[in-house]
C-alpha positions as semicolon CSV with decimal commas, in nm:
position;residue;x (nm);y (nm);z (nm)
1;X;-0,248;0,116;-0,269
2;X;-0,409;-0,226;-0,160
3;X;-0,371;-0,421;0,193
4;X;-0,536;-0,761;0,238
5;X;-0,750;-0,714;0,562
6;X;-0,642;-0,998;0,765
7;X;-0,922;-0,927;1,031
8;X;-1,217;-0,925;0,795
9;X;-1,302;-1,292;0,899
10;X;-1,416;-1,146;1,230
11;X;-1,799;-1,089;1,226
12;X;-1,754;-0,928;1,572
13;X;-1,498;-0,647;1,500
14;X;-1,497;-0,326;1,394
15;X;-1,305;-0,315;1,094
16;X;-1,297;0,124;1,102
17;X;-1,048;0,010;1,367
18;X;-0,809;-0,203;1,171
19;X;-0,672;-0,061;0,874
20;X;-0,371;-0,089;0,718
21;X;-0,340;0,219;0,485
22;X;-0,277;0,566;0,716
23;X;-0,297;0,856;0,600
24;X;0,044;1,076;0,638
25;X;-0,064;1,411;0,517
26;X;-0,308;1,565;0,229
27;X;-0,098;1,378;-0,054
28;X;0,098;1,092;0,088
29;X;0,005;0,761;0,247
30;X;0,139;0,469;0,413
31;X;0,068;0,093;0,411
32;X;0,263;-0,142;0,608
33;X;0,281;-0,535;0,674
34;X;0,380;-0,614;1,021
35;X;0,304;-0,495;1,403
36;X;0,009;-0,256;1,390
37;X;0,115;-0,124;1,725
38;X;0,459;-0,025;1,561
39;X;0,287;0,102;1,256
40;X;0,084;0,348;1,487
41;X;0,359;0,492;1,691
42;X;0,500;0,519;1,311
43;X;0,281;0,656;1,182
44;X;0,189;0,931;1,458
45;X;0,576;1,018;1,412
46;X;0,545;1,089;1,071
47;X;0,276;1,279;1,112
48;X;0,410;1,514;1,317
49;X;0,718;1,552;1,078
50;X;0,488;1,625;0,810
51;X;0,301;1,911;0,978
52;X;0,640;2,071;1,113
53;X;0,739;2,057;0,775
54;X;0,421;2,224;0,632
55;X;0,481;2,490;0,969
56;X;0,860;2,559;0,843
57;X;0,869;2,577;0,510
58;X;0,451;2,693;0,419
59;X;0,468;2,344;0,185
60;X;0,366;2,019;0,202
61;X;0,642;1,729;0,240
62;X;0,814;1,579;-0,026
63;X;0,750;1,184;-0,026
64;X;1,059;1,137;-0,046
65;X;1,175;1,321;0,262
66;X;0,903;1,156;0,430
67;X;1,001;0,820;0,341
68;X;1,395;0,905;0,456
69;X;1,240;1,027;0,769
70;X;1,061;0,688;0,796
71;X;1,361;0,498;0,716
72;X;1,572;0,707;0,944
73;X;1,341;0,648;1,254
74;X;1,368;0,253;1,182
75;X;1,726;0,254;1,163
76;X;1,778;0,424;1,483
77;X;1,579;0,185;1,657
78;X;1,801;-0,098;1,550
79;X;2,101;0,029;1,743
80;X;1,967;0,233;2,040
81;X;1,961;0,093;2,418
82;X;1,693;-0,076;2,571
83;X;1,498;-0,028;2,225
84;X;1,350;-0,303;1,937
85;X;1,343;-0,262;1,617
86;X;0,993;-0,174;1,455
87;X;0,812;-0,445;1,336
88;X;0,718;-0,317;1,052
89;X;0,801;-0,322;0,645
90;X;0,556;0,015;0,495
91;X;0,528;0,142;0,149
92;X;0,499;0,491;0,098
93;X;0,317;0,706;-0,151
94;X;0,203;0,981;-0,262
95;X;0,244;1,279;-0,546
96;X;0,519;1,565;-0,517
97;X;0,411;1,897;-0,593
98;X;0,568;1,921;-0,943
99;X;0,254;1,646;-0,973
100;X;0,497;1,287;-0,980
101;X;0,395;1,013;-0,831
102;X;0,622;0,850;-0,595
103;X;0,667;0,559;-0,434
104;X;0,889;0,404;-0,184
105;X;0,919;0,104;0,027
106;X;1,093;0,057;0,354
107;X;1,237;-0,243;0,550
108;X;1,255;-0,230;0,984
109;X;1,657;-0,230;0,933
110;X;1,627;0,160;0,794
111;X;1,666;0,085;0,429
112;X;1,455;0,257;0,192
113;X;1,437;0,249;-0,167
114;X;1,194;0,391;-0,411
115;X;1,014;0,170;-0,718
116;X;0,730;0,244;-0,986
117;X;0,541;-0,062;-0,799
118;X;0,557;-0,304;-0,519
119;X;0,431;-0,514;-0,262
120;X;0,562;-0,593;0,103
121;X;0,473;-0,851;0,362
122;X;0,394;-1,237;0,277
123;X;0,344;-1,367;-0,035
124;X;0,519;-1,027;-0,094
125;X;0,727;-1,191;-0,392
126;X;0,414;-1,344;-0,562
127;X;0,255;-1,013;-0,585
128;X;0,585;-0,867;-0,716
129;X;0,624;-1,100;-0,948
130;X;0,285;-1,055;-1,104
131;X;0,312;-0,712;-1,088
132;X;0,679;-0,720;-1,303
133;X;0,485;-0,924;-1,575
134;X;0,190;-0,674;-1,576
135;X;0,283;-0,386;-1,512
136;X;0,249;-0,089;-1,811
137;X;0,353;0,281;-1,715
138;X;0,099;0,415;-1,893
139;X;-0,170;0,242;-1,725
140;X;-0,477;0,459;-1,672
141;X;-0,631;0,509;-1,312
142;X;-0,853;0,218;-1,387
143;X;-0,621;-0,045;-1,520
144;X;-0,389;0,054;-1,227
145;X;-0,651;-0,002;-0,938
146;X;-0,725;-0,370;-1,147
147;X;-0,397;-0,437;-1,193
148;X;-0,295;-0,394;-0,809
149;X;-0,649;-0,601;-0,685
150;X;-0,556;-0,835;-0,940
151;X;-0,211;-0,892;-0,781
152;X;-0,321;-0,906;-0,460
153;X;-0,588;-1,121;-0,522
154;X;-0,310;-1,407;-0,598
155;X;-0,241;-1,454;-0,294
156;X;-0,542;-1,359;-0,080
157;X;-0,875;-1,536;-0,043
158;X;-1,107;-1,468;-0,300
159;X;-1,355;-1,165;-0,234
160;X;-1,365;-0,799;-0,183
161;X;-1,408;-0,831;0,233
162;X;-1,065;-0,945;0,220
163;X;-0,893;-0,715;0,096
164;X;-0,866;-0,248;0,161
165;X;-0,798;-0,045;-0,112
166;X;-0,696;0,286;-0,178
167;X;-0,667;0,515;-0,524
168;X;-0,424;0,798;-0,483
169;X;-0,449;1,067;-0,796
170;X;-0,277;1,441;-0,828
171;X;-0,652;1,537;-0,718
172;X;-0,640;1,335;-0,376
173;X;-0,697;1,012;-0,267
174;X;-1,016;0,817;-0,273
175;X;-1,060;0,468;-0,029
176;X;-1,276;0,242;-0,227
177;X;-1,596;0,119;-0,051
178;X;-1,652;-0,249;-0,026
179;X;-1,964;-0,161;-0,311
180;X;-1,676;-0,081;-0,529
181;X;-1,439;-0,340;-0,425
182;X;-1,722;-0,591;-0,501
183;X;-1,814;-0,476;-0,832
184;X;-1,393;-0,466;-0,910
185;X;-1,360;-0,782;-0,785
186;X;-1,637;-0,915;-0,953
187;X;-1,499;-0,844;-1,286
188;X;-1,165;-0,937;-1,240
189;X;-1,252;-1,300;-1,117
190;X;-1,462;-1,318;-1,430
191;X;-1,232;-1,178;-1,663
192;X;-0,986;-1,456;-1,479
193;X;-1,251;-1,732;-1,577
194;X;-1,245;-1,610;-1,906
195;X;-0,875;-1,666;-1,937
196;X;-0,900;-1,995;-1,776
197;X;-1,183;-2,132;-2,039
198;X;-0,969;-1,973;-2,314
199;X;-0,628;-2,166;-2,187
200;X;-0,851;-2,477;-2,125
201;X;-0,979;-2,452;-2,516
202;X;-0,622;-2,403;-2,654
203;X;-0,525;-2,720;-2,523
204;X;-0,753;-2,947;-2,684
């Protein structure tokens, strides 16, 4: 899961205060695009849905459950009294116990629908896009985390301070310090200057 951080051009914030990847329970997380206020109150409810679950049944949450709770809560905001709709598009994701990855991505009307990858937000159909053309199910843990930074890095500014990042494996989930985004970044931008020269060669 990767977020551009739209606040890292602020030398004066803290950015531990402005995330945009939450974390729903042990094995599921959420990044949105949209109101972070919305996201929060979100976010808190999901929470709490998550640990009733875990208190009813002695189990963690299915993502998918989750993600119908999440869509659920959006819809009902859309035609309840002296009530908005949240502000808020979120993807959702996270491994089931039988050890499948999941994903899902919502929309603040209440629809939900799940997809092997994705992006949400703007530029949202860029990164898509890029993703269709690249993406391999096979892909290790490694190519993955590329793959996603590379996608996102079509439609961000250039460098690691832009953008949040987050690896989610059967084992847990792992946020990737800006040492690491760096060094990822790094190589992608010169594995993209590679590609260039090569293009740039085949036309003469």
């Amino acid at each position: 899961v990767s977020t551009p951080s739209t606040w890292a051009a602020s030398k004066l914030q803290d950015t531990r205060t402005v995330k945009k990847i939450c974390k729903l329970d042990d094995h599921c997380y959420l990044a949105f695009a949209g109101l972070s206020a919305d996201a929060r109150v979100l976010t808190n409810q999901a929470r709490v849905e998550a640990q009733s679950y875990r208190l009813n049944f002695e189990d963690r949450i299915p993502v998918d459950f989750l993600a119908r709770f999440i869509a659920h809560t959006q819809q009902r905001y859309t035609q309840s009294g002296g009530m908005r709709p949240f502000g808020v598009c979120t993807l959702i994701a996270g491994f089931n116990t039988d050890g499948e990855p999941r994903l899902f991505h919502t929309d603040p009307t209440g629809v939900y629908s799940a997809w092997k990858a994705n992006a949400t937000g703007r530029n949202s159909a860029t990164v898509r896009e890029y993703l269709e053309n690249h993406y391999e199910a096979d892909a290790s843990t490694e190519a993955a985390t590329k793959l996603a930074l590379r996608a996102l890095l079509e439609v961000v500014e250039s460098g690691s301070k832009n953008v949040e990042a987050l690896v989610i494996t059967k084992e847990g989930a792992t946020s990737l310090q800006e040492a690491e985004l760096l060094q990822l970044v790094t190589a992608i931008e010169k594995e993209k200057d590679e590609e260039d020269q090569k293009r740039k060669t085949k036309d003469k």
